[in-house]
C-alpha positions in Angstrom: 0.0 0.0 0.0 1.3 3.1 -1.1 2.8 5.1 2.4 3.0 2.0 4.3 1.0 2.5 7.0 -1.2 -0.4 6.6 1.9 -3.1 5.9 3.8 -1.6 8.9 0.4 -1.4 11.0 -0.6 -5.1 9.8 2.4 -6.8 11.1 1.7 -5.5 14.7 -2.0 -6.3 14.7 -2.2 -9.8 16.1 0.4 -9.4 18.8 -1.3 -6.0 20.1 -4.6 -7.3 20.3 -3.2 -10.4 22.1 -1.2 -8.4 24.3 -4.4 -6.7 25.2 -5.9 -10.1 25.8 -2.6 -11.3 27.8 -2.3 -8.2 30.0 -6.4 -9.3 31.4 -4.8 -12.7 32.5 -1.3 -10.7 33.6 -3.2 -8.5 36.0 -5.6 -11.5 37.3 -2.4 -13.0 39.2 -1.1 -10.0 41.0 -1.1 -9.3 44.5 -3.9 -9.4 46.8 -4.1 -6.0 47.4 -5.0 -5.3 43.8 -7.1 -8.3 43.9 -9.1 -7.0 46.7 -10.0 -4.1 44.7 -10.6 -5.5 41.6 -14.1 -6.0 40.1 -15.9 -8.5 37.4 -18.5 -7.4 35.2 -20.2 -9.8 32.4 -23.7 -9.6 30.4 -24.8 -10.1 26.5 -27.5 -10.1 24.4 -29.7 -11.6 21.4 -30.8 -10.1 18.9 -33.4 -11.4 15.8 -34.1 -10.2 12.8 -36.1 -11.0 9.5 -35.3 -8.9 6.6 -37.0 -8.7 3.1 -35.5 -6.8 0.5 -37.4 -7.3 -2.9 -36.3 -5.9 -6.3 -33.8 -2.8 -5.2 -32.8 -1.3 -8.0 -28.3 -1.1 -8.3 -25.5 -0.7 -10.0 -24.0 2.0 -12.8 -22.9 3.1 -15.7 -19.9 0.6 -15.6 -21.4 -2.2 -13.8 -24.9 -2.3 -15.6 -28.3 -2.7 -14.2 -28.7 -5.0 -11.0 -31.5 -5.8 -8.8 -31.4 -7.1 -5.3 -33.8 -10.1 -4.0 -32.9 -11.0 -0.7 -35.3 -12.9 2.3 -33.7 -14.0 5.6 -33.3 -13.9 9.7 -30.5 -13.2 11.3 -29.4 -14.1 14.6 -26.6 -12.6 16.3 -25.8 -13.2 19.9 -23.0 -11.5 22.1 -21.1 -12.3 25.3 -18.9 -9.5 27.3 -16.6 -9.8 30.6 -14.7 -7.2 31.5 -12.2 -7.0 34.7 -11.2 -4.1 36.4 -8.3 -4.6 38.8 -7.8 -0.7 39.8 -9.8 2.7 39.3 -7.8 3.5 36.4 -7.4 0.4 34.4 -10.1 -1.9 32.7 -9.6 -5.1 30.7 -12.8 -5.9 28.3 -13.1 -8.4 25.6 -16.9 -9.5 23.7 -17.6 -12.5 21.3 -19.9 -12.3 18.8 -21.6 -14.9 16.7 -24.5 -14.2 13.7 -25.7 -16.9 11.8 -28.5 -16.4 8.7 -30.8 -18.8 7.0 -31.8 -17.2 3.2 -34.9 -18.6 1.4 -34.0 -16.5 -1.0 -31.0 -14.5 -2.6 -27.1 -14.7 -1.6 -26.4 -18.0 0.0 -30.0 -19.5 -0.2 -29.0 -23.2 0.5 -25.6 -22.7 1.6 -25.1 -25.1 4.0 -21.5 -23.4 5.5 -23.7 -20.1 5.8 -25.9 -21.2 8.0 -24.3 -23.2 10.6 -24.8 -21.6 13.9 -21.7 -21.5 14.9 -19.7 -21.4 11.8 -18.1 -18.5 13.1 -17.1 -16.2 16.1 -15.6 -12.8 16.4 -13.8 -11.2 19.0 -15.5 -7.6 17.8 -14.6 -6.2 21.4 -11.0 -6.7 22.6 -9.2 -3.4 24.7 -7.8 -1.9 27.5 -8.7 1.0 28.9 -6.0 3.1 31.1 -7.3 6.5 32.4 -6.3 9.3 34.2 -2.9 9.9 33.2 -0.7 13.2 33.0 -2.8 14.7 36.2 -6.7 13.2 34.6 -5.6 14.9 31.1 -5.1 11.5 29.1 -7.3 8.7 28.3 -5.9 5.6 26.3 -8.0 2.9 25.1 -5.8 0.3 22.7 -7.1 -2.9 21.2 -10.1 -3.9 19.4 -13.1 -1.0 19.7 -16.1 0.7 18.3 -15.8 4.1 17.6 -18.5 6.1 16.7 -18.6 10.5 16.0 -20.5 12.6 15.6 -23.7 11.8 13.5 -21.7 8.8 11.6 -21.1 10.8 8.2 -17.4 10.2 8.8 -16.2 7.5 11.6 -19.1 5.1 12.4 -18.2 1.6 11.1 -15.5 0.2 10.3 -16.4 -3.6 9.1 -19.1 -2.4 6.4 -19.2 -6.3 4.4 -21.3 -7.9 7.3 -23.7 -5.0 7.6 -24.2 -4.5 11.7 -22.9 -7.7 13.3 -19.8 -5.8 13.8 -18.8 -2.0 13.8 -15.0 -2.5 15.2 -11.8 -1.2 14.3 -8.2 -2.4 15.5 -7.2 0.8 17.0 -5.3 2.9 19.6 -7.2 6.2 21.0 -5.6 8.4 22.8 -8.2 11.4 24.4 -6.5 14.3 26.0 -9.1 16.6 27.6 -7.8 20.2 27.7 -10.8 20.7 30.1 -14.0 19.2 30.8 -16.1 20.8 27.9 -13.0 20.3 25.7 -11.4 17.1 24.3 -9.4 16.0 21.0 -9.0 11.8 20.2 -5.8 10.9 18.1 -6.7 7.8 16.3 -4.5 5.1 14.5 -6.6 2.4 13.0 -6.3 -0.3 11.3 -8.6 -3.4 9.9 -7.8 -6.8 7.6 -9.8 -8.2 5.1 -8.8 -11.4 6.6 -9.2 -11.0 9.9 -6.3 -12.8 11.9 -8.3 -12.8 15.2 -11.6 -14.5 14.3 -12.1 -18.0 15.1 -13.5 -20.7 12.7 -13.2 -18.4 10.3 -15.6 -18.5 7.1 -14.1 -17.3 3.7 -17.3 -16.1 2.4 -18.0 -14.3 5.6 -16.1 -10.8 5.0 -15.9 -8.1 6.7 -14.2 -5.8 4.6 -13.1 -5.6 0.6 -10.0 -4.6 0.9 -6.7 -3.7 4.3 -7.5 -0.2 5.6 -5.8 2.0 7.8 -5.8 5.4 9.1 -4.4 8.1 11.3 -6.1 11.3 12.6 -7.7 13.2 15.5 -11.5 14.2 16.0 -12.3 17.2 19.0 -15.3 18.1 20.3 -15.9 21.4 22.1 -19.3 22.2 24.2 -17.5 24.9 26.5 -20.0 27.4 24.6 -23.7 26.4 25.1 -25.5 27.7 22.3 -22.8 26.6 19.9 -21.1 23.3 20.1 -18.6 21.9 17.7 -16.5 19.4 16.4 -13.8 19.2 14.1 -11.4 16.3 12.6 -8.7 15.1 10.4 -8.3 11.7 8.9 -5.4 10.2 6.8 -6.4 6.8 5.1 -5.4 4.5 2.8 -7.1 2.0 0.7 -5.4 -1.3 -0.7 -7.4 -1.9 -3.3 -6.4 -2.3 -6.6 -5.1 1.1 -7.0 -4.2 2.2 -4.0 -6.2 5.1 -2.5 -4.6 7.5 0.5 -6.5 10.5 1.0 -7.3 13.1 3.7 -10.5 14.3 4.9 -10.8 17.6 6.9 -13.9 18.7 8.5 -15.9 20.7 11.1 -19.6 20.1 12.6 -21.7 22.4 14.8 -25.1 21.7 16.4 -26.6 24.8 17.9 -29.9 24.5 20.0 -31.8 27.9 20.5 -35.3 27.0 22.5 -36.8 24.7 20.5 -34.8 24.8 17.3 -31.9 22.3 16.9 -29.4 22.4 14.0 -26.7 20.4 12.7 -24.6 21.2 10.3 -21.2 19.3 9.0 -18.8 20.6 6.3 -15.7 18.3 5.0 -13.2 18.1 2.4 -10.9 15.9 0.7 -7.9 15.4 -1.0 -5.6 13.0 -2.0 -5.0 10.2 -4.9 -6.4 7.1 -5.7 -3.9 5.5 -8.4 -3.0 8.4 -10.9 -6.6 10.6 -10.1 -6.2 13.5 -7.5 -9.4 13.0 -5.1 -11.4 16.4 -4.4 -14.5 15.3 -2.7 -17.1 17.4 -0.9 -19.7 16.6 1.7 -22.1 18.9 3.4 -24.8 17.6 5.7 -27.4 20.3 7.6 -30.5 19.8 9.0 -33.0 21.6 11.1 -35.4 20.3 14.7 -38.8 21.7 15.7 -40.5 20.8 19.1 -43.7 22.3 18.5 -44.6 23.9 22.4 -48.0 21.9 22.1 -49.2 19.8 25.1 -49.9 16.2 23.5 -48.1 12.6 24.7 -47.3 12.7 20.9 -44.3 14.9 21.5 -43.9 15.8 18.3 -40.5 16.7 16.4 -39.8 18.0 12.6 -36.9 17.6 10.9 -35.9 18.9 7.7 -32.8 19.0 5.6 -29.8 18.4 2.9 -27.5 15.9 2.4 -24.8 16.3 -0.1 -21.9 14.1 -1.3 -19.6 15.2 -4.4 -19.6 12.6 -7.5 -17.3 12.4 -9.8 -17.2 13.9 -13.6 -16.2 11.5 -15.7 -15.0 14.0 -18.3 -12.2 15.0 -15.6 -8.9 13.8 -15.2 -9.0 13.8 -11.2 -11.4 11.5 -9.0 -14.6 14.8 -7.4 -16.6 11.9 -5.9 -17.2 11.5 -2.3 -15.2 8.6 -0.4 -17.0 7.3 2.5 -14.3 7.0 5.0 -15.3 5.0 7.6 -19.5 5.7 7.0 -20.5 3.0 5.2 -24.1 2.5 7.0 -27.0 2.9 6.7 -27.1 6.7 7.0 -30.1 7.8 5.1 -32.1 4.1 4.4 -31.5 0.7 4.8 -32.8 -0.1 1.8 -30.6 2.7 -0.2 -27.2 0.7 1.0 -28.3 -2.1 -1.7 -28.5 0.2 -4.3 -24.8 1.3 -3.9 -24.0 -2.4 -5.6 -21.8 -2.2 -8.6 -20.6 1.5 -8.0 -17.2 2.2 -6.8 -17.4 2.0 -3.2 -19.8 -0.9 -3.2 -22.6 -1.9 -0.4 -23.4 1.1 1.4 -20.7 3.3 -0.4 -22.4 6.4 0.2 -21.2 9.2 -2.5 -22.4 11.5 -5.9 -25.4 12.1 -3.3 -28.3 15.4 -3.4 -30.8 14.1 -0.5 -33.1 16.7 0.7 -35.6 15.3 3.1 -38.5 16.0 5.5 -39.6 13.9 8.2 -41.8 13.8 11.6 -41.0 12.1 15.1 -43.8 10.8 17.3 -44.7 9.1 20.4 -47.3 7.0 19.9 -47.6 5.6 23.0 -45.7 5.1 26.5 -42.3 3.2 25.6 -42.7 3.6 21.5 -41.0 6.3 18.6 -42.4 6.5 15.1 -39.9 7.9 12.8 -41.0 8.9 9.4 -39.2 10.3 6.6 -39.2 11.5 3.1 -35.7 11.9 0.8 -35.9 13.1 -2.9 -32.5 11.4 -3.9 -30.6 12.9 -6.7 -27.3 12.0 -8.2 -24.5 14.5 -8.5 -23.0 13.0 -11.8 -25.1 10.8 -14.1 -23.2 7.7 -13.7 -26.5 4.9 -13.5 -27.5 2.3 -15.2 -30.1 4.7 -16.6 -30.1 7.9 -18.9 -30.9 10.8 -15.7 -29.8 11.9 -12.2 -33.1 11.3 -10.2 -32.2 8.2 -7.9 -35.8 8.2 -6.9 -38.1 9.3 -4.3 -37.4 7.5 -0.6 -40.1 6.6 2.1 -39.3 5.0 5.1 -41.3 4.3 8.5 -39.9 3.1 11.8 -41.9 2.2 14.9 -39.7 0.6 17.4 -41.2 -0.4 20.8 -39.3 -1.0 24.5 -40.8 -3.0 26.7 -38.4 -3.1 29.3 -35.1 -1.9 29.4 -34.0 -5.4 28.2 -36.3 -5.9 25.6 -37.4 -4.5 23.0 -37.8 -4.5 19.2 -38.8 -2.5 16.0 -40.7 -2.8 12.9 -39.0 -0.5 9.1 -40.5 -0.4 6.2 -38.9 1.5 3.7 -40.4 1.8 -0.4 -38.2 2.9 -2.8 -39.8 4.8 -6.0 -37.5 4.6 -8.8 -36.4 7.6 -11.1 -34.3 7.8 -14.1 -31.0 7.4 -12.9 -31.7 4.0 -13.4 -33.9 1.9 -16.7 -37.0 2.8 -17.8 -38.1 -1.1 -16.6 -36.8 -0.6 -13.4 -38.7 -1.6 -10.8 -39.9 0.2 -7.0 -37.9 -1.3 -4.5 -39.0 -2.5 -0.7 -37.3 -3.3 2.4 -38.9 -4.7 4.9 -37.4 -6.0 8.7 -39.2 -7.2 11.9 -36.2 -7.2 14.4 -36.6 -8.7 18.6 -33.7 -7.9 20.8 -33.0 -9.0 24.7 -30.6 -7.5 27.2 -29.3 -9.7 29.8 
């Protein structure tokens, strides 16, 4: 990889997260006095899931038209301990396991898919050590989710397996000028073949390609009304042609009364075999409470989304490159339709999204969440002859029923414009989804 931060990082991976995992049995034998003091902690949870997607328009210009059919449950369950042998140090580690059954779509009838216990991830594997130089510095090294922010720019970094993992092979390192005041320095680092996961499935990927970055992200609340954050991230790609790049950018989120606001700006710039990247993203949105006395409590949101694509009649690379954002931001159902573009699954870029919506509360212990996006392309790179991606409507009611279980029921219905075939058809997404706390 061009730079050498991902071969140099790669080589260290296994024996940091071990050493991680070595330290938690190190510190279990020390002395009684530590003993005395120290302190287990261990829970986990289940979650289920059944998940239609049916005829999701995809692909591009390059790739051709595609059309996602996918029914299945997924089950993923998770088990934690952590161990803390003194105020200032904590050992934590998590297994995960998911297993799917598809009656239709990728793997339908693959046996090696659907054994229950084909295969388990450590997706949690750190140790935390606070309170050094006087309470200024925080370190947590080892295998973590991290997650800023509204997710436009660090959310997950496993995107192949969708949300049975989020984790990143890192080192943070937080140093809080003052309580409203901090700034994370980041090295990460992820394989496509991950050394740590045991029984390990070669169709079950997590990522395309060896990543790794470098960068800090701040966050600054010591002024009320205006709140901010504000990041750097260098990353590079091995993918065919390698791709290093950095991404600069600042987000505020002002509340006055009963207005809320968000609003994120970011650039980038780099190369990605002989193209210079120059991507753009802007992402701003506005909150109403409405001062109205109803158990509905209802919120309105509007806003725009925007993500750079890239001119084809250019020499350089304008489009968008998610860095580590490739979720479901806007739709579940939308993340399918990134297949056979550049990023792949999820590979949010050459985006217009403006979008209304309305929160409610139905009843004690439920949210209702609807939304409307008008999705436009930036470039005209589909499968079709235009740049509307379609119109967008999506409906969430998700219930609790106790704080250890709960569950939710999305629909989402895709109309489909000219971006992609005349023939193309409306897409839906469908998922009932049950999860317990214990």
């Amino acid at each position: 990889m061009a730079g050498g931060l991902a071969g140099a990082t790669s080589q260290r991976t296994t024996w940091l997260l071990s050493g991680a995992l070595s330290g938690l049995i190190g510190v279990s034998v020390l002395g009684a006095d530590v003993a005395a003091a120290s302190e287990w902690e261990w829970g986990g949870d289940l979650r289920l899931r059944m998940v239609e997607v049916k005829e999701v328009p995809a692909g591009s210009a390059a790739s051709g038209p595609i059309e996602i059919d996918q029914l299945f449950t997924r089950t993923r369950t998770r088990a934690w301990v952590a161990y803390r042998p003194h105020e200032q140090l904590e050992f934590r580690a998590r297994l995960m396991n998911e297993f799917r059954f598809y009656g239709q779509g990728r793997a339908a009838g693959n046996a090696e898919e659907q054994e229950p216990l084909s295969e388990v991830i450590p997706d949690l594997l750190y140790v935390d050590w606070t309170g050094l130089a006087g309470g200024r510095i925080d370190l947590r090294i080892g295998r973590q989710e991290l997650i800023y922010g509204t997710g436009r720019i660090l959310l997950n970094g496993t995107p192949l397996d969708g949300s049975r993992t989020l984790f990143y092979n890192a080192v943070k390192a937080r140093l809080a000028f003052d309580p409203e005041h901090t700034i994370d320095f980041l090295a990460l680092y992820n394989e496509d073949d991950d050394s740590l996961t045991l029984n390990s499935q070669p169709s079950l990927t997590v990522i395309e390609h060896d990543e790794a970055a470098l960068g800090f992200y701040g966050r600054n609340l010591s002024n009320d009304e205006w709140p901010f954050e504000y990041y750097w991230i260098y990353k590079e790609e091995d993918r065919a042609e390698s791709a290093e790049f950095h991404t600069v950018g600042a987000r505020f989120f002002p509340e006055f009364g009963r207005w809320a606001f968000n609003v994120e700006l970011a650039t980038q710039y780099g190369e990605h075999g002989t193209a210079d990247l120059e991507g753009r993203m802007l992402d701003a949105s506005a909150t109403y409470r409405p001062d109205v006395t109803t158990a509905l409590a209802p919120a309105l949101h509007g806003g725009y989304y925007y993500l750079s694509g890239n001119d084809p009649e250019s020499a350089d690379n304008e489009g968008w490159y998610p860095v580590f954002s490739r979720w479901p931001q806007l739709s579940e159902l939308y993340i399918y339709s990134y297949v056979g573009a550049e990023h792949g699954v999820a590979g949010w870029s050459n985006l217009h999204a403006p979008f209304l919506g309305l929160d409610l509360t139905p009843f004690s212990g439920a949210s209702l969440q609807l939304r409307y996006h008008w999705l436009l392309a930036d470039e005209e790179d589909g499968p079709g002859e235009g740049s509307e991606r379609g119109q967008l409507a999506t409906a969430l009611l998700g219930v609790r029923f106790s704080e250890q279980f709960g569950g939710h029921l999305l629909i989402e219905h895709l109309s489909a414009g000219d971006y992609y075939l005349d023939d193309a058809n409306d897409g839906l997404f469908v998922r009932a989804h049950v999860d317990y706390t214990f």
